[in-house]
N, C-alpha and C positions, 0 to 999 in steps of 0.2 A: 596719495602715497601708495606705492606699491607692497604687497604683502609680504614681498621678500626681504624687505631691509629689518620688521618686526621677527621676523621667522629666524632670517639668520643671528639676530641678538640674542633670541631665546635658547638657540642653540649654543649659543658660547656659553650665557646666563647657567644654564645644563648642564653642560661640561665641564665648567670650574666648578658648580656645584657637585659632583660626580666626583672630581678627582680630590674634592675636600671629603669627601665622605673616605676614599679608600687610601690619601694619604694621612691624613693627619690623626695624631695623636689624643689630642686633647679634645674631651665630649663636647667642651662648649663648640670649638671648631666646626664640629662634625653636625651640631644643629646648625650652626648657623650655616651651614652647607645643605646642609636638606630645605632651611628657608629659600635661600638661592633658586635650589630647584622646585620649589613649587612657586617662588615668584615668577620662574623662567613659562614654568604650564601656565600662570595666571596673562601672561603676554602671549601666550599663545592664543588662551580661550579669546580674549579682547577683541584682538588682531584678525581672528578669520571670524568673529561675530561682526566685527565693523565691515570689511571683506563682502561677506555673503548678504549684507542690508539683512539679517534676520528682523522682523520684525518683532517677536515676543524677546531679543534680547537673551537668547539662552545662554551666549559667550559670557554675559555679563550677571547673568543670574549664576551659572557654576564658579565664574569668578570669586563673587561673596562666598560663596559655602566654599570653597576653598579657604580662602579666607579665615573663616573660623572655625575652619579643620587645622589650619596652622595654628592659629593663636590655642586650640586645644592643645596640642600637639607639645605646642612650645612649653605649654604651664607643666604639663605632665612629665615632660623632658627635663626641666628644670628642676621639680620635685624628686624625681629619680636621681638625677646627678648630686642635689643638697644630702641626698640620703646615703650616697655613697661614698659621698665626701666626708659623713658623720664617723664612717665605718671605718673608710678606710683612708683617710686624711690626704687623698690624689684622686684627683680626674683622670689618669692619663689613660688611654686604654688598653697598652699595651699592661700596665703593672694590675691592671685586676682580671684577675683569671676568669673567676668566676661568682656569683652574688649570694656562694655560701658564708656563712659565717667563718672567721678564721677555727680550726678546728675541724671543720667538718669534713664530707666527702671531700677526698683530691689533696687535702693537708698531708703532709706528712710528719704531722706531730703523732704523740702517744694513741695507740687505739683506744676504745673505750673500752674499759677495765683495767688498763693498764695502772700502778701505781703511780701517784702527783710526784711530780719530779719538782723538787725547789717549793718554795714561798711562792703562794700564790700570788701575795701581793710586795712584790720584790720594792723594795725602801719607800714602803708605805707603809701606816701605823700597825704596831703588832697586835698578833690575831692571839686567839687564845689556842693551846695547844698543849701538850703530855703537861708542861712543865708550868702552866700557869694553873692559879689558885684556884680552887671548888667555884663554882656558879662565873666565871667568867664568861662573860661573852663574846663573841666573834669581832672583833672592833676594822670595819672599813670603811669608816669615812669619817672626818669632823678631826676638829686640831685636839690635841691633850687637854688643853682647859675644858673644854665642851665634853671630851668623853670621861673625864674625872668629874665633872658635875653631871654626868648623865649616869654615872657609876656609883654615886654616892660618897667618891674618896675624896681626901681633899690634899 
């Protein structure tokens, strides 16, 4: 087989890989576009290693570490996306700006030292505050039954 039928698939393989990275929206997409193209270099290395009769095989030696440059690649990619999906409940890449927390630099919420505007924790169980009883504590999380026995009231 001629080297050119491998060559020109890796180049397509490339180029859809390519235009998934700079059209699509969605991170998974956008890996599994970057897989494309280093599947597309891993038909390349193959191709001119079979091509050139290397004898030590080098096509096929940088193939594997390619290989498990990708599957690194992948896990870390995939850990990064779980954690941003924790944060900010969308993969999509246009809607995260950037991997500050909400708040931070580029928010356009309250500076810091500005006064709390509202209930921190808007219709969620009530905190303690001017108007509740001596030694109350800050109450954020757990249903009533639980924070009445965790309170001692009954």
């Amino acid at each position: 087989m001629h080297v050119v039928y491998p060559a020109v698939l890796a180049a397509l393989l490339f180029s859809i890989g390519v235009y998934g990275v700079l059209a699509r929206r969605n991170t998974i997409l956008v890996l599994m576009s970057v897989e494309l193209m280093l599947n597309a270099v891993n038909l390349n290395l193959v191709a001119f290693d079979v091509w050139l009769r290397d004898r030590i095989h080098g096509g096929q030696v940088l193939t594997l570490f390619v290989i498990v440059i990708a599957a690194a690649e992948l896990g870390v990619g995939l850990a990064i996306v779980l954690a941003v999906y924790r944060n900010r409940q969308t993969i999509e890449i246009d809607r995260i700006r950037d991997l500050t927390e909400p708040g931070g630099p580029g928010d356009d919420g309250p500076a810091p030292g500005d006064p709390p505007q509202g209930d921190p924790f808007p219709g969620g169980p009530a905190t303690a505050g001017p108007s509740a009883e001596p030694g109350a504590s800050r109450r954020t999380s757990g249903s009533p039954e639980v924070l009445s026995a965790r309170d001692g009231a009954s």
